[in-house]
C-alpha positions in Angstrom: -90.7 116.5 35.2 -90.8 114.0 32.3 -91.3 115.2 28.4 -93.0 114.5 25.3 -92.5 115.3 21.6 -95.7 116.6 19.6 -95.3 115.7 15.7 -93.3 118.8 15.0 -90.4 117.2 17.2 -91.2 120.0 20.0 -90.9 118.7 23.6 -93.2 119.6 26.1 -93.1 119.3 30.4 -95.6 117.6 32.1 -96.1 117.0 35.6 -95.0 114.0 37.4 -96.8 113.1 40.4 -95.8 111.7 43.4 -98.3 109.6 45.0 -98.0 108.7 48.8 -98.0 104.5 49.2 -99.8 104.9 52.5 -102.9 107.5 51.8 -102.7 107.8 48.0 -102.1 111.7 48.1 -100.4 113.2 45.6 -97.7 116.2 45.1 -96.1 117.8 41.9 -92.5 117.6 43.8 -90.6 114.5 45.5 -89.6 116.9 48.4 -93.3 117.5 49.6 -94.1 113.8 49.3 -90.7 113.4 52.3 -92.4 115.9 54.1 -95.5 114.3 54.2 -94.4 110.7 54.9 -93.4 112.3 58.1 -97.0 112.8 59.2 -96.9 108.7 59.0 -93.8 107.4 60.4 -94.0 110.0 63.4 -90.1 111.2 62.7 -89.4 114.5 64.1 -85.9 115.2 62.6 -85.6 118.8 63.7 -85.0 119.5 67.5 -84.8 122.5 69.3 -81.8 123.2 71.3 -83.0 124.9 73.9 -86.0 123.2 75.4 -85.4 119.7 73.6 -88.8 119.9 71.8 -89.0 118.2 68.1 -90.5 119.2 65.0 -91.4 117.8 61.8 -91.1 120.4 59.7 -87.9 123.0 60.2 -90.3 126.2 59.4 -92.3 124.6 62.5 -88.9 125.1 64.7 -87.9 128.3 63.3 -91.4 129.9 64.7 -91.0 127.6 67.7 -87.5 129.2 68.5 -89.3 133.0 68.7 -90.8 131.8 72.0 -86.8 131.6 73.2 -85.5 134.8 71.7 -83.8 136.9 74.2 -85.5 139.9 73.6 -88.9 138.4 74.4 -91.1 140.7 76.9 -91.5 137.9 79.2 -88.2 136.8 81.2 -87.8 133.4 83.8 -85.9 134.8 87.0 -84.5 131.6 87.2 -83.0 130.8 83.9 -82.9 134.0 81.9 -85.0 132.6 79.2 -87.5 134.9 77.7 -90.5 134.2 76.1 -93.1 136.4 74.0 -96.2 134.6 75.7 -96.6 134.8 79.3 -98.7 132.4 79.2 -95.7 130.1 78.2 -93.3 132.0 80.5 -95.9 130.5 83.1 -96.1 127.1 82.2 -92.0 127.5 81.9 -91.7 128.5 85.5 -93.9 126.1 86.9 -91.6 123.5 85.9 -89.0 125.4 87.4 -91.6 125.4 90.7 -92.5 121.6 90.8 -96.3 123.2 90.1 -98.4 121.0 88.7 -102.3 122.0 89.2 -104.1 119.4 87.0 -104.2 116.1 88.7 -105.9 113.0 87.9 -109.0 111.6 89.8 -107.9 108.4 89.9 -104.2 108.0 90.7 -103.2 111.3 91.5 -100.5 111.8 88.7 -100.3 115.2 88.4 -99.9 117.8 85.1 -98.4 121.4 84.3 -100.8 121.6 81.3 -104.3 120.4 81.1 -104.1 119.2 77.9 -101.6 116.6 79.5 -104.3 115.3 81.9 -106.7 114.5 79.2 -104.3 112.3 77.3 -103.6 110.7 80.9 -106.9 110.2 81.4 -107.2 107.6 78.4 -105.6 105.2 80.1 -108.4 105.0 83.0 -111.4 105.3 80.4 -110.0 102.7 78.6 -111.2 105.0 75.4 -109.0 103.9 72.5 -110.1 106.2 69.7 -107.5 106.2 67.0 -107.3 103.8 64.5 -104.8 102.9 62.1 -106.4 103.2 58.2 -104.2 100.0 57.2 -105.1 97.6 59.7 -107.3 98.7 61.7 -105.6 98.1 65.3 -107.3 100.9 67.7 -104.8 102.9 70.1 -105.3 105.1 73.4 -103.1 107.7 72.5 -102.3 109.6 69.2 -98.2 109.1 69.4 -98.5 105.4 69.8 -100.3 105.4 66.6 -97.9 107.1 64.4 -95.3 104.5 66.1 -97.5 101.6 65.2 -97.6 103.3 61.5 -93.9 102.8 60.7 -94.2 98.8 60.8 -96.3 99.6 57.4 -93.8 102.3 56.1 -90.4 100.1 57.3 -89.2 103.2 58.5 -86.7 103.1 61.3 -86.5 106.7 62.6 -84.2 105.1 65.5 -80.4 104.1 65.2 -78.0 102.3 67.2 -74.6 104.2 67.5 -73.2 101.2 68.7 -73.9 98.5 65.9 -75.7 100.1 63.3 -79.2 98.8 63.9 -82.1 100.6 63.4 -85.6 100.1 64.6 -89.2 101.6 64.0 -89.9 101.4 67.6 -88.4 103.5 70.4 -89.4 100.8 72.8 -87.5 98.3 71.1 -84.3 100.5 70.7 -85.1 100.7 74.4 -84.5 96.8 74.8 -81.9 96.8 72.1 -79.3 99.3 73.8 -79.1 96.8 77.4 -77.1 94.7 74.6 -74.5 97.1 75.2 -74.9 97.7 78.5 -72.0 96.4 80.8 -73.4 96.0 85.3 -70.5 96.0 87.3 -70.7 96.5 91.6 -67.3 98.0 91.8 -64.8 100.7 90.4 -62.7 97.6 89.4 -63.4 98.5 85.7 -60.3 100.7 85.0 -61.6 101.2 80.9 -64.5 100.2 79.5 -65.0 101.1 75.4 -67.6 100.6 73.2 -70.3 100.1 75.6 -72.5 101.9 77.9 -71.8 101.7 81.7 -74.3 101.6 84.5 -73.2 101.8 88.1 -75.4 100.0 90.4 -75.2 101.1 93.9 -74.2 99.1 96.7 -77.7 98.2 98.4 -78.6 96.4 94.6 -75.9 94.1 94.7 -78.4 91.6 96.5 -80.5 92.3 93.1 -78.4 90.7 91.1 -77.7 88.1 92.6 
């Protein structure tokens, strides 16, 4: 809030607006303009514990984590989590199954959900229908967009626990953390700090070579 003083020496709030750099929304309070930014850079800071899912918004996680209540109606034989949908309690136990119904055309890869397929099938039709607003670059599929929009918003949602980089990209965090990666063909390594270790099996030694 910022202030003014009329003649009579009274002060008086006015609104101060927080404008978005990317879209040129605005909001009356610095926290909804955080929230929103989110919508651009992709981050999804709040994760659910029990499925791995991530949210943008915690109120979006608190109604996610209903559908793993234990006293949901619907209950997995398997795993003893419950659900209040059956319809997710279904789609749960078909991962539990190996079921996946919805298979592509073309290559076979096949989906639990439907909805998966479709964005599958983008990368045959060679459809590349979303756009970015700032530069125009066209993408297949909607998540590769919002990655694409953190190199306008320099926001680097990924960190290294290593070395204290950080990236924008997951890809490139990817690439980064082979850095600290340490191959070895043997159990020779008695203690190994710091860094990552990767066993490679026997038959790859040739590999390596």
């Amino acid at each position: 809030m910022t202030a003014e003083k009329l003649d009579g020496g009274k002060q008086v709030s006015r609104d101060k607006c927080y404008c978005c750099s990317l879209c040129d929304k605005t909001f009356k309070q610095k926290h909804y303009l955080k929230v929103h930014r989110l919508v651009h850079s992709g981050e999804r800071p709040f994760s659910c514990t029990l499925c791995g899912r991530k949210f943008q918004v915690k109120a979006t996680l608190k109604r996610h984590l209903l559908s793993h209540q234990p006293e949901g109606e619907f209950k997995c034989v398997s795993c003893g989590l419950a659900f209040f949908r059956k319809e997710y309690l279904r789609q749960h136990e078909m991962k539990h199954a190996g079921i996946k119904p919805h298979c592509c055309e073309q290559c076979g890869r096949c989906f639990i959900q439907k909805s998966c397929l479709k964005v599958h099938q983008a990368i045959h039709s060679g459809e590349r229908n979303h756009m970015c607003d700032l530069c125009g670059q066209t993408f297949t599929y909607a998540f590769t967009l919002t990655s694409h929009m953190s190199t306008h918003t320099g926001h680097k949602p990924h960190h290294c626990g290593k070395c204290g980089k950080t990236f924008s990209q997951k890809g490139t965090f990817n690439r980064h953390m082979l850095v600290h990666t340490v191959f070895f063909l043997n159990n020779s390594y008695s203690s190994i700090t710091n860094v990552n270790v990767l066993v490679v099996p026997p038959n790859l030694n040739h590999g390596l070579a």
